[in-house]
N, C-alpha and C positions, 0 to 999 in steps of 0.2 A: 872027526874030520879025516877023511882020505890025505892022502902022502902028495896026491897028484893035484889036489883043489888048493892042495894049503900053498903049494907050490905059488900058486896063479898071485897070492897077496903077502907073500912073504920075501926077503932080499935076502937071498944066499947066492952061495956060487954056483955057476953052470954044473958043476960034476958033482954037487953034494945035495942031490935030493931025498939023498936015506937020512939027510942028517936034519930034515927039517923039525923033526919033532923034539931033538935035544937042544938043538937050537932059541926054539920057543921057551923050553924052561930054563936054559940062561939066561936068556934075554929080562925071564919074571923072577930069577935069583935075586932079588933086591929089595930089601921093604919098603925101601925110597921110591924105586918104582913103582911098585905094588900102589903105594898112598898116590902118586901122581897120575895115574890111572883113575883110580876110586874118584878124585877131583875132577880131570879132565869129563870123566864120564857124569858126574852133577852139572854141569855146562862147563863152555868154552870159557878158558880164562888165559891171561895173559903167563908169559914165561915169567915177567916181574912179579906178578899175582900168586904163583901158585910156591915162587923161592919166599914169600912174606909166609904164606900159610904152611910150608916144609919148616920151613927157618930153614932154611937154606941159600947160596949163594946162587945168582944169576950161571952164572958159567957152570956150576952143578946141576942145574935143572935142565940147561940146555943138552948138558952131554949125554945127561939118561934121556932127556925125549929124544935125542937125536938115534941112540937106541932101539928106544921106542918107533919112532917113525920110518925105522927101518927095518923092521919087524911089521911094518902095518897097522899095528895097532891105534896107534896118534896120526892126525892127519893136522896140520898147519896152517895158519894164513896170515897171510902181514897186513898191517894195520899202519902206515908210515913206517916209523923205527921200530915196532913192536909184532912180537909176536904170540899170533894165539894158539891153544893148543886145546882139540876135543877129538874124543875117542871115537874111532870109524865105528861106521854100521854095523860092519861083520864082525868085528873084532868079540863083541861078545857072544856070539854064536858056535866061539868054540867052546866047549866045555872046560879046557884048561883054561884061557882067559878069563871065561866063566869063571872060575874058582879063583882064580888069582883078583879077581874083581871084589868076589865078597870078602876076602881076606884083606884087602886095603881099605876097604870102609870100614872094616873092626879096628882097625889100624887106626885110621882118621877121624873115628869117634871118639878110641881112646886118648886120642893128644888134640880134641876138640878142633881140629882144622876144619871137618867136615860142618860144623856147626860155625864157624866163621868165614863161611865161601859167602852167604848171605851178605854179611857185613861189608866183606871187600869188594863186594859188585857194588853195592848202594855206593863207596866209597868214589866209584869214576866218576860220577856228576858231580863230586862235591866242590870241587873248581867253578862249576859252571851254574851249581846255583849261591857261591858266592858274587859270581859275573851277574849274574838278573838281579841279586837285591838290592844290589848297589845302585845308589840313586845315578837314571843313566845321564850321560852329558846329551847338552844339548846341540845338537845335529841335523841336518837337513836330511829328509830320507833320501835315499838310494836310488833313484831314476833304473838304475840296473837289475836293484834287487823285483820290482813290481813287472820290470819285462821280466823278468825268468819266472814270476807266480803266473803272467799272463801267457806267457808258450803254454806252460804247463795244465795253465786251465781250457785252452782251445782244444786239448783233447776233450772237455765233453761237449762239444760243438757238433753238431749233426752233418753240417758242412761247412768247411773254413776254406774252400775253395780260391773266392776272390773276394773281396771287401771296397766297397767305393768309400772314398772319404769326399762329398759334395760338399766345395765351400771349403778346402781345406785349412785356408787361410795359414797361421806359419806354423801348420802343420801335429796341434797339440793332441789330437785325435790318431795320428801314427801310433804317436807310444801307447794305445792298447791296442790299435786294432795289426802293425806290422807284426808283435809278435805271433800273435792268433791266428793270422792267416799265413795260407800259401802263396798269395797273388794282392797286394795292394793297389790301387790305382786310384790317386789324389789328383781330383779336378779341382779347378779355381779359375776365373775367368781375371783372375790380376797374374802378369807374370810377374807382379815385384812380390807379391804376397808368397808365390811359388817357390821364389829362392828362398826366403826363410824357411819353407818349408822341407826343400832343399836340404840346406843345409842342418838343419835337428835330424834329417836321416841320416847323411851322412856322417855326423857327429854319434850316433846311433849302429853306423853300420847296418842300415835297412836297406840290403841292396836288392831288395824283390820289392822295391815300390818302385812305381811307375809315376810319372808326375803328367798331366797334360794342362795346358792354360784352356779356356772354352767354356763355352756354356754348357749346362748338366743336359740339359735338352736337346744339343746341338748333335750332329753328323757322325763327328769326330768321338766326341766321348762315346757315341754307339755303338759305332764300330770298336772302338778299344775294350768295350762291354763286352761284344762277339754276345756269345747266348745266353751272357744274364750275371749277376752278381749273386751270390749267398746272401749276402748283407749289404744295406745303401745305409750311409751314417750322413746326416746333413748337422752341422756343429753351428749353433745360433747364424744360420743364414737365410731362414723364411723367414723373417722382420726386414731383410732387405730386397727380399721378391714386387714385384710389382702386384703380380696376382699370387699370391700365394697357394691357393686352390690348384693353381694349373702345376707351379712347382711341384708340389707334392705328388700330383699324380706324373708327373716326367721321373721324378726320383722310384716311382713305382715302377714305374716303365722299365728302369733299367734292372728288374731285378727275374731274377728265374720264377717259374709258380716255386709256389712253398719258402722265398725267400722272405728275409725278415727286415723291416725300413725302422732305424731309430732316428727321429728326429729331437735334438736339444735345442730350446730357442726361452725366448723369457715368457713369461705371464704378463698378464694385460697389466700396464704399470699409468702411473703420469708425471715420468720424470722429461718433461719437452725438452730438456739440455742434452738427451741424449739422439734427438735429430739431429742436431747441429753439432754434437760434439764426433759422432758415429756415423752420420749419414743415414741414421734408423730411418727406413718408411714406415714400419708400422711399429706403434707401442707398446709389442707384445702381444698375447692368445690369449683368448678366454677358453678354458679347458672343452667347452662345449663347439667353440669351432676348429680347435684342433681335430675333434672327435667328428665332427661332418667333415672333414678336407677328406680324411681317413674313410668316412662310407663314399663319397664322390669318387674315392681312387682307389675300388675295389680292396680297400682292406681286409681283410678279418681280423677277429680277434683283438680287435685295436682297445689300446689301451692310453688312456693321459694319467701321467701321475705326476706328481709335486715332488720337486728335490728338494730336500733339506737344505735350510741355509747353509750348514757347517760342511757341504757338499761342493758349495760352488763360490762359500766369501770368500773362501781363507784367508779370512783374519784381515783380511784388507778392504778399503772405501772407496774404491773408484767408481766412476759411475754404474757399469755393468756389475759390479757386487753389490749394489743398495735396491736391484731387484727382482722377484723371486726370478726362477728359473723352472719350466714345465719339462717333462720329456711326453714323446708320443710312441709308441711301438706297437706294433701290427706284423703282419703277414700276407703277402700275398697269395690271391685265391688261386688253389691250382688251377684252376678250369679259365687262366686269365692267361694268355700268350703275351709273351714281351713283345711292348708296344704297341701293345689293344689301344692304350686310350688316342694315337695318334690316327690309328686306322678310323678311329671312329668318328673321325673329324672333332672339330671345336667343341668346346663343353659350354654348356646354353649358360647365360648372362646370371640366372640364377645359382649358377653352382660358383660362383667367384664373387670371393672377397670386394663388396664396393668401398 
């Protein structure tokens, strides 16, 4: 290596650049060094790591890599209170390093350290798979931890633009869709039901949701739509539509082409306690007319599928857990401008729910 390149990764004094080169072989004067190199270069290991496989003390190992990392050779990184230490890139592109490298691994095989780096890396999880075998206590999950999987998963979202929550009622559909998106806006035509909703944001810190009271259909929510939604999520509120046909296709309405409409509501049930306990109009979907609401309101791709019980009892008997629960999902056709179905006037007697 030139006098002038070594310059560029080496820490001497401004006036002593003849002396870079005796420098360097002081710096590798040491077989202690020599081994903590040989190591550092098998992977990154801790200052604690490499003084167990030296048999040496913490503040010895620090002082040669300190040495070392000023010379170039070692590069650092803290980890909380710990630090770790791996060999730079260039560092063995010089031929003296070069040589001082194979010399340390002769070194490190001979007193078997290099053959125990394996052991001491396996050794950091050994905490934490004592933590998971342990029978775990019993705990409510995390409301926090499932928003940070669902930020995380709205990156594979094609658009997370704006998201409507139709029906938001006290607002249990926030907590997947506020972290997902960029623009929440929860309708509900109850203001009492609103503040509930309300307030789970702001107990959540969801300060990009929007809340408005009105009907999904109505003026007001269109305009707050502006040119369309990514996604319309309607959360068990077509069993309380009048016409349920014409909801669906209004919740269509509010969506961009290519957006996506999830509807959750129940399966056709006959539990009559839940009109009068809920104010249910209708006793739930038979999967066949969910999937006509869906070609009436220019769906594609529409799909009804069955949730799992263990998706929506949890574990509990109230009326709405003793029956099943459908979802519907679709897309809207690009070739369908928001709020085609209102330009096209009323939808004929035949297309609605009697």
């Amino acid at each position: 290596m030139r006098i002038d390149a070594y310059i560029d990764w080496v820490t001497i004094a401004p006036n002593a650049a003849l002396d870079a080169r005796w420098h360097l072989y002081r710096v590798l004067a040491d077989p202690v060094r020599l081994r903590l190199l040989a190591l550092a270069e098998e992977t990154e290991l801790s200052v604690g790591e490499i003084a167990e496989l030296l048999e040496q003390t913490q503040p010895n190992v620090s002082r040669h890599a300190t040495a070392l990392r000023q010379a170039a050779l070692l590069a650092d990184r803290r980890d909380g209170t710990r630090t770790f230490l791996r060999l730079t890139a260039r560092a063995a592109q010089d031929p003296v390093v070069a040589d001082a490298l194979a010399e340390g691994r002769r070194l490190c095989t001979e007193d078997g350290s290099l053959a125990r780096v394996n052991a001491v890396v396996r050794a950091r999880d050994e905490r934490t798979r004592e933590f998971f075998s342990a029978s775990p206590t019993e705990a409510e999950p995390d409301a926090g931890d499932l928003s940070a999987y669902l930020y995380a998963f709205g990156a594979l979202l094609p658009r997370r633009g704006l998201a409507v929550d139709a029906g938001t009622g006290d607002g249990t559909a926030l907590e997947m869709l506020a972290p997902m998106f960029d623009r929440v806006l929860a309708v509900d035509r109850s203001e009492a039901r609103l503040e509930g909703a309300r307030r789970r944001a702001a107990a959540r810190t969801f300060d990009h949701v929007e809340f408005l009271c009105g009907e999904v259909d109505g003026a007001e929510v269109r305009r707050a739509v502006g040119a369309g939604a990514d996604v319309v999520v309607a959360g068990r509120m077509l069993h309380h539509a009048p016409i349920p046909a014409k909801m669906v296709a209004s919740l269509v309405d509010l969506l961009l082409p290519g957006g996506r409409l999830l509807i959750v509501d129940y399966a056709a049930h006959t539990d009559e306690s839940m009109r009068e306990a809920q104010a249910d109009v209708w006793m739930g979907f038979e999967p066949k007319e969910l999937a006509a609401f869906a070609a009436q309101a220019n769906l594609t791709s529409a799909r009804v599928l069955p949730i799992p019980s263990g998706c929506w009892s949890n574990g509990r008997r109230g009326r709405a857990e003793r029956v099943p629960w459908l979802a519907l999902v679709g897309t809207k056709s690009a070739g369908v401008e928001v709020g085609a179905s209102k330009k096209n006037g009323p939808r004929k007697e035949s297309d609605v729910r009697s």
